[in-house]
Structure formats: C-alpha cells, structure tokens
C-alpha positions in Angstrom: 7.1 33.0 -3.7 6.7 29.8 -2.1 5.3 26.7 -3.3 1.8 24.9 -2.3 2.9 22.8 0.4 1.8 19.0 -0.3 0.5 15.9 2.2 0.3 12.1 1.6 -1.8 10.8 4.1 -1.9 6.7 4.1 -3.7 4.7 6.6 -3.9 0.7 6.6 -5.4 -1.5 9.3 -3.4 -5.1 10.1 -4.7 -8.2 10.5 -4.4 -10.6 13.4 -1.3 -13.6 12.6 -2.1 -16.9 11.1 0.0 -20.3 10.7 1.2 -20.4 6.9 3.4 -21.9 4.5 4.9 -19.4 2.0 6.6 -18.7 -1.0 9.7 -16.9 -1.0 11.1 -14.8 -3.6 14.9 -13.3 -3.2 15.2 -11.5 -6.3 18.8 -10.8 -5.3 19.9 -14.4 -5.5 16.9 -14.9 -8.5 15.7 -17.9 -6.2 11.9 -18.7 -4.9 12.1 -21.0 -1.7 9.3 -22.0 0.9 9.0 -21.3 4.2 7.1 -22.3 7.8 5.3 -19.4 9.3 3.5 -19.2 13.0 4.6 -16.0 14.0 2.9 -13.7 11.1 -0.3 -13.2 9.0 1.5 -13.1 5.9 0.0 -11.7 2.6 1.2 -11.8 -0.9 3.7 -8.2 -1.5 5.0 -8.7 2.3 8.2 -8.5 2.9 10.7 -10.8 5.1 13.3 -12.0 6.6 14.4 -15.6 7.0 16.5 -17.9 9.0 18.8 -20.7 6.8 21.3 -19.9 4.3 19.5 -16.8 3.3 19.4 -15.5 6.8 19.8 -11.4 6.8 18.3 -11.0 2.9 15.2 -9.6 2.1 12.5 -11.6 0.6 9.1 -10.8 -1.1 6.2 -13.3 -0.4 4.3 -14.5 -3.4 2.1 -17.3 -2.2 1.0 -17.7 1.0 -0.6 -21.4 1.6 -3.1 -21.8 4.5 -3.8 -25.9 4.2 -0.5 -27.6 4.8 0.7 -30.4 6.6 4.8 -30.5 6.9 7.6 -31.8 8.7 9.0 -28.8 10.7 12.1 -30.0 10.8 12.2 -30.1 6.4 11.4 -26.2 6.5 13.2 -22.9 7.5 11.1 -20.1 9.2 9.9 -16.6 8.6 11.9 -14.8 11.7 10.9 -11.0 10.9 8.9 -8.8 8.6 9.3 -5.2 7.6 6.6 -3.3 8.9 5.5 -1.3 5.8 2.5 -0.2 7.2 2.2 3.7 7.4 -0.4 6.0 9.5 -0.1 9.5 9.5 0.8 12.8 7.0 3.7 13.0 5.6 4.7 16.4 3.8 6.3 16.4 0.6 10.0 18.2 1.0 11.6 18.2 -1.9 12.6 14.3 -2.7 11.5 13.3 0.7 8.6 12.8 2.5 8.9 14.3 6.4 6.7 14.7 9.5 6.7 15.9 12.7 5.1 13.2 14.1 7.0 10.7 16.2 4.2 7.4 15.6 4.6 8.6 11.3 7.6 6.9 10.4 9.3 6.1 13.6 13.4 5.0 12.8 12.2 1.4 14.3 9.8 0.9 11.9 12.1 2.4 8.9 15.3 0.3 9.4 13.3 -2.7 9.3 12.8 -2.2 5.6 16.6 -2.2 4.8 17.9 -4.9 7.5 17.2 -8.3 9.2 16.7 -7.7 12.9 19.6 -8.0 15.5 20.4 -10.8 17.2 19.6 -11.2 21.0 23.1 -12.7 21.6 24.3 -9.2 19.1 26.5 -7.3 21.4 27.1 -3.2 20.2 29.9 -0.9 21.8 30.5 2.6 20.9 32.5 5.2 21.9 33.3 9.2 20.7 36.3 11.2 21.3 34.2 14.3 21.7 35.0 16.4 18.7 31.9 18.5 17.2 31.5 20.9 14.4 28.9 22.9 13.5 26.1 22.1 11.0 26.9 24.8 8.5 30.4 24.4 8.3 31.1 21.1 7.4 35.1 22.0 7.2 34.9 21.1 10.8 34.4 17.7 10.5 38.3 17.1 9.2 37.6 14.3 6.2 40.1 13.7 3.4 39.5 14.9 0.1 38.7 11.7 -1.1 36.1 10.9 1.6 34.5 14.5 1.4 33.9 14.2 -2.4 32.6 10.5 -2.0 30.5 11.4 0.7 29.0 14.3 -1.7 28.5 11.7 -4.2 26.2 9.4 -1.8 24.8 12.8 -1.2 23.6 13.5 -4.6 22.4 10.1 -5.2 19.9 10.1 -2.9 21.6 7.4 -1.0 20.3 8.8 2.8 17.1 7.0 2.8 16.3 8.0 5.9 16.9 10.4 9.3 15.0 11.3 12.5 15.8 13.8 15.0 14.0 13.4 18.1 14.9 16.1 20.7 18.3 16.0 19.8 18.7 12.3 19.0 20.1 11.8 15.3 19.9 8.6 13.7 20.2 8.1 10.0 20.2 5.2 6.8 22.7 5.1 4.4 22.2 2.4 1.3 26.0 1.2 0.4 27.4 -2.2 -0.3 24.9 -2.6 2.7 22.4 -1.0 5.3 24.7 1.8 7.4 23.1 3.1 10.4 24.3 6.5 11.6 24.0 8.4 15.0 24.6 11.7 16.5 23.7 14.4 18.7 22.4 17.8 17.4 22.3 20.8 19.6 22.0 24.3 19.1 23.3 23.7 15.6 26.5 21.3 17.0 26.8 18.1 15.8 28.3 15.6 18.3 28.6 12.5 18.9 28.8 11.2 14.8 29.5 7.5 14.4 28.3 5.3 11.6 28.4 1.6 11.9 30.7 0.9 8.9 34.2 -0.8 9.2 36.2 2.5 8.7 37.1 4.9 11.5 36.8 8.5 12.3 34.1 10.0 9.7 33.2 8.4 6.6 31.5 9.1 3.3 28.0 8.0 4.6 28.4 10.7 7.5 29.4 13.1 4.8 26.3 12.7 3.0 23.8 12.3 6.1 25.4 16.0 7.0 24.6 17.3 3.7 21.3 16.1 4.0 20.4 17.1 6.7 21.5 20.9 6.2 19.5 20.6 3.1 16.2 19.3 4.5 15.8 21.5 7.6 16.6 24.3 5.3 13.7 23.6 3.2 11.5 22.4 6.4 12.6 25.8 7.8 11.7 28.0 4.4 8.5 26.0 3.6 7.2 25.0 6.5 8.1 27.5 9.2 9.6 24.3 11.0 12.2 25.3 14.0 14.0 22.5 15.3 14.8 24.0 18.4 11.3 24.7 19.0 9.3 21.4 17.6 11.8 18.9 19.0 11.2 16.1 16.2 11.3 15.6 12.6 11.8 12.8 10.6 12.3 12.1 7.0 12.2 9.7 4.2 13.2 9.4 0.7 10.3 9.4 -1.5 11.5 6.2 -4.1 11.7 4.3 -0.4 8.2 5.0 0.3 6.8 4.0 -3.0 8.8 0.7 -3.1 8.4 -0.3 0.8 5.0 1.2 1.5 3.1 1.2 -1.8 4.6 -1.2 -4.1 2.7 -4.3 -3.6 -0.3 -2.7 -1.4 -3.8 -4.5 -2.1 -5.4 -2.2 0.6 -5.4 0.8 2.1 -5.7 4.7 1.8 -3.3 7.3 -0.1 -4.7 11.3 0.3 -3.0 14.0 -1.8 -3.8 17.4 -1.4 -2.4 21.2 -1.7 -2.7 23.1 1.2 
C-alpha cells in the first residue's frame, strides 16, 4: 500500500538592492568581518560570498548597516549571494524533496548554495572517451573496489545534495572536502558522458554515489508518483537537511504549506 504522497510549498517575494555595510560571519574560520555592499539588498540570515582573503567561503550576514560613510578602498565587497529563495511544490521523496518543475529548484540556483561563483576569466574543458553503462547495472561502470565501496559510503551519507535531469541533461552535487559538480547524459536508461570535476580520473566515489542515487530516487518517483522519465523530461531533487539549512534556516518571511494528498 502506498503512502500519502506529501508537498512543501514555499513562496517568498525579494526586495529591490540597497547600498549597505555588513557584518560578516564565517563560522568556518570563527571570524566576523565587514563588508561594502552596492550590488545587493542584504538582510540579516543571507548568505554570501566575498572578495579578499576569504574569497570562495561562505558567509552568513548578521548586521546589515544602512547609514555609513567609508573609505572604499579600507573595505572588501560582497561579490555574490546564494539565492535561497524558493517558489514552487516540492514533493517529499523519501530524504529529498523533488519537483518536476524546471523554475522549482533550478541547478543554477542550487549550486549557488555550496560554491562562490566562477570567475569570468575561469576557463573549463572537458572531454569523454565514450564509454556508457546502464543505470541498473552499475558493474558497467568499471571502478575499483576501493572506489565502489567509498562511493557507497557518500551514498549512504546523504552526501548528493542535489541532481536535475532535464531532458536528458544530468548534473549533480556532491559535498566532499569541497563542492563536486557532476555531469552526464541519461538516455533510454544509458548513462553517458559521466565526468565529475574532482582531481581524479576516470570515475570516482562522488559518481558512484550520484548513480546510486539516482537509481534510488526515480525508483521511488516511479512507485509513488507514477513519474516516467522518459515521458515527463525533467526532474530535479534536493536533499531535505539542504533545504532546511539553505532555504528555511534564518527566514524572517515567507510561506511554508504542508499537506497530504
């Protein structure tokens, strides 16, 4: 028998950007610093990214100052925030939330939350010898031992925070010593195309576990939901814990609906 299916429905309206000198916390490096803001309407709970020494690590603001008058050149700047802000249902799946709507919780929105933004001198190159396998036998995909059983282990930890397909576009988060971003191609139940931006080559532990969890979730989409991948063309997903921390944790406003259908 199956379970009542569950929604979380959240809906926030932004605000327009305002000049601002803020307080940053970096609980990481247990340091609070200030920074110049003209890019942003920053609120208390936002998170951001900085330029400086602490360029690349996530900060939480926990003052935001509207009368000010500084020297620019005494003060680093706010260069990026994570868009936390979510519109849409989401549909409880087991320790994730997923939708099948593309403007829910798009992949560029969700990898803001885990890493500063890229560089407009960053230059990327990839390349893929070709070799597939088939989503239900992961045997095909040739790893060690020892990368297959550490894979599982980032697997049961939860550690894919994230994955989209969109009509046969893969693209996935993996929380490890840092953010690791991995894409593929997904066809007819063939995986191609798998690359991960870590330093090791061929497939690695955080391609491991995004293949395990992806066979897990559309099994369950499939059984709960009635959702056919071949037939819907998008689904995206994302760890529950993420949500709470990134889109609740530290929310003075907005709109959370729970309900059983």
């Amino acid at each position: 028998m199956n379970q009542p299916k569950k929604k979380l429905t959240l809906r926030v309206e932004g605000p327009a950007p305002k000049k601002s000198l803020v307080q940053v916390q970096f609980p990481g490096w247990n340091r609070s610093l200030a920074y110049y803001n003209d890019r942003f309407d920053l609120h208390e709970g936002d998170l951001v990214y900085v330029d400086g020494k602490l360029e690349g690590v996530r900060g939480r603001v926990t003052a935001v100052n509207y009368s000010f008058k500084i020297k620019l050149s005494d003060y680093k700047r706010v260069i990026a925030v994570a868009d936390t802000h979510i519109s849409g249902e989401l549909h409880i799946a087991g320790a994730y939330l997923a939708t099948p709507d593309p403007g829910t919780i798009p992949y560029e929105k969700i990898v803001t939350w885990f890493k500063a933004p890229d560089h407009e001198d960053d230059v990327y190159v990839s390349g893929s010898d070709g070799h597939g396998f088939c989503l239900d036998d992961l045997s095909g995909m040739n790893v060690s031992d020892a990368v297959a059983e550490r894979g599982r282990g980032y697997y049961a930890e939860k550690r894919v925070v994230y994955f989209c397909l969109d009509h046969g576009r893969g693209r996935a988060i993996v929380e490890g010593t840092r953010p690791y971003e991995v894409e593929f191609r997904y066809c007819s139940g063939e995986i191609t195309d798998l690359v991960c931006s870590c330093y090791c080559s061929g497939f690695c532990k955080h391609t491991v576990a995004v293949m395990l969890q992806l066979q897990e979730t559309l099994a369950w989409l499939g059984e709960h939901m009635g959702f056919d991948w071949n037939a819907d063309g998008y689904v995206a997903a994302l760890r529950q814990s993420a949500f709470a921390a990134f889109a609740v944790n530290g929310r003075t406003m907005g709109r959370l609906v729970l309900q059983d259908d």
